[in-house]
DRENMARLUM-554427 format. One record per residue (C-alpha): residue number from 1; residue in three letters; x, y, z. Coordinates in steps of 0.02 Angstrom, whole numbers. Each point is the difference from the previous one (the first is absolute). Layout:
BEGIN
@pos = NUM code = ALA c1 = X c2 = Y c3 = Z $
...
//
This chain:
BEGIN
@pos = 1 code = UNK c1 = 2429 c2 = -677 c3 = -4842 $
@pos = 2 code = UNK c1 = 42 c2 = 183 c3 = 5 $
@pos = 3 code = UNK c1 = 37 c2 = 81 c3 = 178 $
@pos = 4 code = UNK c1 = 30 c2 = 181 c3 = 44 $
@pos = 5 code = UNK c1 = 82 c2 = 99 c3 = 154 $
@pos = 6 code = UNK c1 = 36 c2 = 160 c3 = 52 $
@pos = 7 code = UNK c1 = 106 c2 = 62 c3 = 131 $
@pos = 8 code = UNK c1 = 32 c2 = 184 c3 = 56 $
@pos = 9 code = UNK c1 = -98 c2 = 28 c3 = -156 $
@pos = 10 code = UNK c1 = 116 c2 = -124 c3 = -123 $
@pos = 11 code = UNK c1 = -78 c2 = -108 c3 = -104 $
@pos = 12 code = UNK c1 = 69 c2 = -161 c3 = -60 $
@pos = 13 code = UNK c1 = -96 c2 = -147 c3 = -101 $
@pos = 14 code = UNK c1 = 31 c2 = -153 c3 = -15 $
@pos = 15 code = UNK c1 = -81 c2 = -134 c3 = -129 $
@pos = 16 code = UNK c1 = 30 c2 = -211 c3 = 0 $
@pos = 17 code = UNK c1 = -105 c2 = -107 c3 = -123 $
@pos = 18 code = UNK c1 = -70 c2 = -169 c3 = 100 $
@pos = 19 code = UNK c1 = -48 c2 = -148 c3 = -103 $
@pos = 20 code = UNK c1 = -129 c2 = -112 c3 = 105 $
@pos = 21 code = UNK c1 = 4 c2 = -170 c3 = -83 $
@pos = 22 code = UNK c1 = 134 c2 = -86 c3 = -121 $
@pos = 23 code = UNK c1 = 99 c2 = 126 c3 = -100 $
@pos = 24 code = UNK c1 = -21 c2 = 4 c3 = -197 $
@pos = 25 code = UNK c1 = 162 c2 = -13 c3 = -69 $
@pos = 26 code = UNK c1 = -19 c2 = 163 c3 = -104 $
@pos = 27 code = UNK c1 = -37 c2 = 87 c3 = 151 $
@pos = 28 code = UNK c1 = 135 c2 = -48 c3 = 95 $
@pos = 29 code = UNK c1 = 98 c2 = 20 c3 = -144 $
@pos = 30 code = UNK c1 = -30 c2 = 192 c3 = -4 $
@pos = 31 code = UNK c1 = 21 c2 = 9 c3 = 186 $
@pos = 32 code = UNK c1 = 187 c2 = -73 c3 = -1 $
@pos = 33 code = UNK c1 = 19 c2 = 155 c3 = -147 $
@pos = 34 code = UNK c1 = -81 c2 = 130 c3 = 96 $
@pos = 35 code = UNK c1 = 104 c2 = -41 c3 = 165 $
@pos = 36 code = UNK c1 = 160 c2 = -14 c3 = -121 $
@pos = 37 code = UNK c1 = -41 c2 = 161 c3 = -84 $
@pos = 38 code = UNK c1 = -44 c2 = 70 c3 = 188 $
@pos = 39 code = UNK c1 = 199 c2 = -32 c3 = 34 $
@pos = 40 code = UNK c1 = 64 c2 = 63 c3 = -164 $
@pos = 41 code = UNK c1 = -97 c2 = 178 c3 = 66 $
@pos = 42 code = UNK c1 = 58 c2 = -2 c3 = 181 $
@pos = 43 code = UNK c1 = 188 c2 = -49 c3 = -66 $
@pos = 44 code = UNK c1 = -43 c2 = 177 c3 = -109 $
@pos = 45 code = UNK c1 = -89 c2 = 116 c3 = 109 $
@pos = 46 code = UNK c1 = 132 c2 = 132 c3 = 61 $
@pos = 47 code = UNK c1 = 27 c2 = 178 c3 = 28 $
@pos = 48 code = UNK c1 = 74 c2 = 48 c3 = -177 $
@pos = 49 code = UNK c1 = -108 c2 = -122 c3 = -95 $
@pos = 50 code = UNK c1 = -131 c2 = 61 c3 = -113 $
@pos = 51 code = UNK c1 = -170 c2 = -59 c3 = 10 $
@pos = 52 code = UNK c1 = -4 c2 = -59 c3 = -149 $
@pos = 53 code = UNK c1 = 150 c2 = -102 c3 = 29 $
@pos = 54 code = UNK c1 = -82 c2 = -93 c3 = 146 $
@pos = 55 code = UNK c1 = -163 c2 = -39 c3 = -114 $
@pos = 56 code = UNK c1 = 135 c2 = -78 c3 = -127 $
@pos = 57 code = UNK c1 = 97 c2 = -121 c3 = 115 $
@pos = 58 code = UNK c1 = -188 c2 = -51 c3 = 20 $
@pos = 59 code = UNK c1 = -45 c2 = -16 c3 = -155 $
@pos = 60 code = UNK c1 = 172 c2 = -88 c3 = -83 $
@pos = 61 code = UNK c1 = -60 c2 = -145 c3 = 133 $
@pos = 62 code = UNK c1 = -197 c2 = -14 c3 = -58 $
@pos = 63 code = UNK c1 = 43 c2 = 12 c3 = -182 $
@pos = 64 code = UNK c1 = 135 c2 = -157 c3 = 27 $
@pos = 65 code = UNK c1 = -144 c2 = -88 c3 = 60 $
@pos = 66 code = UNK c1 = -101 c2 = 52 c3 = -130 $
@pos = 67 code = UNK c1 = -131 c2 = 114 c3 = 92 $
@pos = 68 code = UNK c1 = -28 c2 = 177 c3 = -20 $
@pos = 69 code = UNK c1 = -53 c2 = 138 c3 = 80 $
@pos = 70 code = UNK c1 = -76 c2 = 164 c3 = -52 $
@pos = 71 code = UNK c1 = -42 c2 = 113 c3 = 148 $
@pos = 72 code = UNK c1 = 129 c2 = 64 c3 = 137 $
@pos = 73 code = UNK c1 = 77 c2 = -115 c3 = 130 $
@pos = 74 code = UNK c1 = -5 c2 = 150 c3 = 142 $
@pos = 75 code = UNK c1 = -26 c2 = 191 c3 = 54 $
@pos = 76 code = UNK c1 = 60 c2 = 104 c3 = 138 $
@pos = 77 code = UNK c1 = -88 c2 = 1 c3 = 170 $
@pos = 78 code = UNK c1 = 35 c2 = 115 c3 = 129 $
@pos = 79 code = UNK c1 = -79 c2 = 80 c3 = 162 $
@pos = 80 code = UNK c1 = -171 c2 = 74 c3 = 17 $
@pos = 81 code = UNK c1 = -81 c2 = -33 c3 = -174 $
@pos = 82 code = UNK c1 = -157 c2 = -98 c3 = 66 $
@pos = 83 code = UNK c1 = -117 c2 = -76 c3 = -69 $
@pos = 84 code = UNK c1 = 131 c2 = -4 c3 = -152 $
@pos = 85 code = UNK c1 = 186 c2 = -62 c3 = 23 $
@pos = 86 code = UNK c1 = 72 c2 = 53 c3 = -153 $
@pos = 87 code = UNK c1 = 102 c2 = 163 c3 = -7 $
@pos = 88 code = UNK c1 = -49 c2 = -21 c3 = -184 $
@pos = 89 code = UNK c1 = 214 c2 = 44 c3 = -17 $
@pos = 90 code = UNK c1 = 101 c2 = -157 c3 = -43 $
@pos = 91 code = UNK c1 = -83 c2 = -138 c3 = -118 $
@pos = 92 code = UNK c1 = 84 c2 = -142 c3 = -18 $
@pos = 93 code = UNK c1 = -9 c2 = -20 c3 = -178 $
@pos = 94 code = UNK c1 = 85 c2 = 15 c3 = -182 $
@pos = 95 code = UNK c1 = 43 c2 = 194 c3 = -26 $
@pos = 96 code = UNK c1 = 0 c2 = 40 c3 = 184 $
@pos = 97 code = UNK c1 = 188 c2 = 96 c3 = 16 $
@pos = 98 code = UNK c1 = -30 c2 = 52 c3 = 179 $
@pos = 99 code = UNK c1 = 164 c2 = -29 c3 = 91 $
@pos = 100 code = UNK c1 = -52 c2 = -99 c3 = 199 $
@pos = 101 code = UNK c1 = 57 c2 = 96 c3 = 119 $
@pos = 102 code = UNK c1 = 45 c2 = -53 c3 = 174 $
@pos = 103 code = UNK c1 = -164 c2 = 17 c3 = 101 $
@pos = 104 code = UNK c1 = -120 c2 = -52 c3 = -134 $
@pos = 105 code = UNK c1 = -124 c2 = -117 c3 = 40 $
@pos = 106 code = UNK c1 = -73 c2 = -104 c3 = -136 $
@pos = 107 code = UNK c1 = -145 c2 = -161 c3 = -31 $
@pos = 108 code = UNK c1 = 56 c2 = -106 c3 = -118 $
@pos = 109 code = UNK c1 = -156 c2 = -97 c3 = -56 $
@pos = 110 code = UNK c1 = 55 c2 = -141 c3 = -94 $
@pos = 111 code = UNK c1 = -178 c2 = -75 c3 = -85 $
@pos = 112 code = UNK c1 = -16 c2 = -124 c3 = -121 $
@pos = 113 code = UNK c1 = -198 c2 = 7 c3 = -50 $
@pos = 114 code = UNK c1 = -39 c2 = -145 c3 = -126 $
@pos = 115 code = UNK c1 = -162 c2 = -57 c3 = -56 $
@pos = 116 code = UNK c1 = -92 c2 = -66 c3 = 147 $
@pos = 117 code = UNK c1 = 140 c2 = 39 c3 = 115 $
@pos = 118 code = UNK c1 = 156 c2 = 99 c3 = 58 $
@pos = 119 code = UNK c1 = 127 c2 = -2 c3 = 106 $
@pos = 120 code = UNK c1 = 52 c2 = 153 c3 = 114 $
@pos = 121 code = UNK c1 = 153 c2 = 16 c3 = 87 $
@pos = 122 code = UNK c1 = 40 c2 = 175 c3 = 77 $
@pos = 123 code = UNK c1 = 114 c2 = 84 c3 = 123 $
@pos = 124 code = UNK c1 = 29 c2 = 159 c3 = 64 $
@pos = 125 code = UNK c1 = 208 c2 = 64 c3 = -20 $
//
């Protein structure tokens, strides 16, 4: 489930994965390490960080838990950039140095896609 507002022309998203029925074990498995690794970030994410240092604290939790993860965990949003929210700035990835700055706005999309399903946890710092 993946929900989107605006206000005064913010945007901010916002993604939960629901599981109808009983929960495979491998699923809920990678849920516990994406909510884990979802802490390690938001114990990270600072003014005076680096990108690339929030995508890390992310990534030292997956890889305990033996998952992995190629693609960014998050971008920059800002004001007025419909239909796209990205300011296509800050990636929150491996090699981003961009110093956070007080004020920046980010969506941390932290997606596990497996074969046959995923799960997507996201929130909007």
């Amino acid at each position: 489930l993946e929900l989107a507002g605006v206000c005064r022309r913010y945007a901010a998203g916002l993604a939960r994965t629901m599981q109808l029925g009983k929960t495979p074990i491998r699923v809920a498995d990678t849920a516990k390490a994406v909510i884990e690794g979802m802490d390690a970030m938001l114990d990270t994410v600072r003014p005076g960080t680096t990108a690339e240092a929030v995508e890390a604290a992310w990534r030292k939790v997956i890889e305990r838990h033996g998952l992995k993860k190629e693609s960014r965990i998050g971008y920059s949003i800002g004001v007025a950039y419909p239909p796209d929210w990205g300011e296509h700035t800050i990636s929150l990835r491996p090699g981003d140095k961009t110093v956070l700055q007080p004020g920046n706005v980010l969506h941390s999309i932290l997606g596990m896609w497996m074969d046959g399903w995923g799960i997507e946890i996201s929130e909007t710092i």
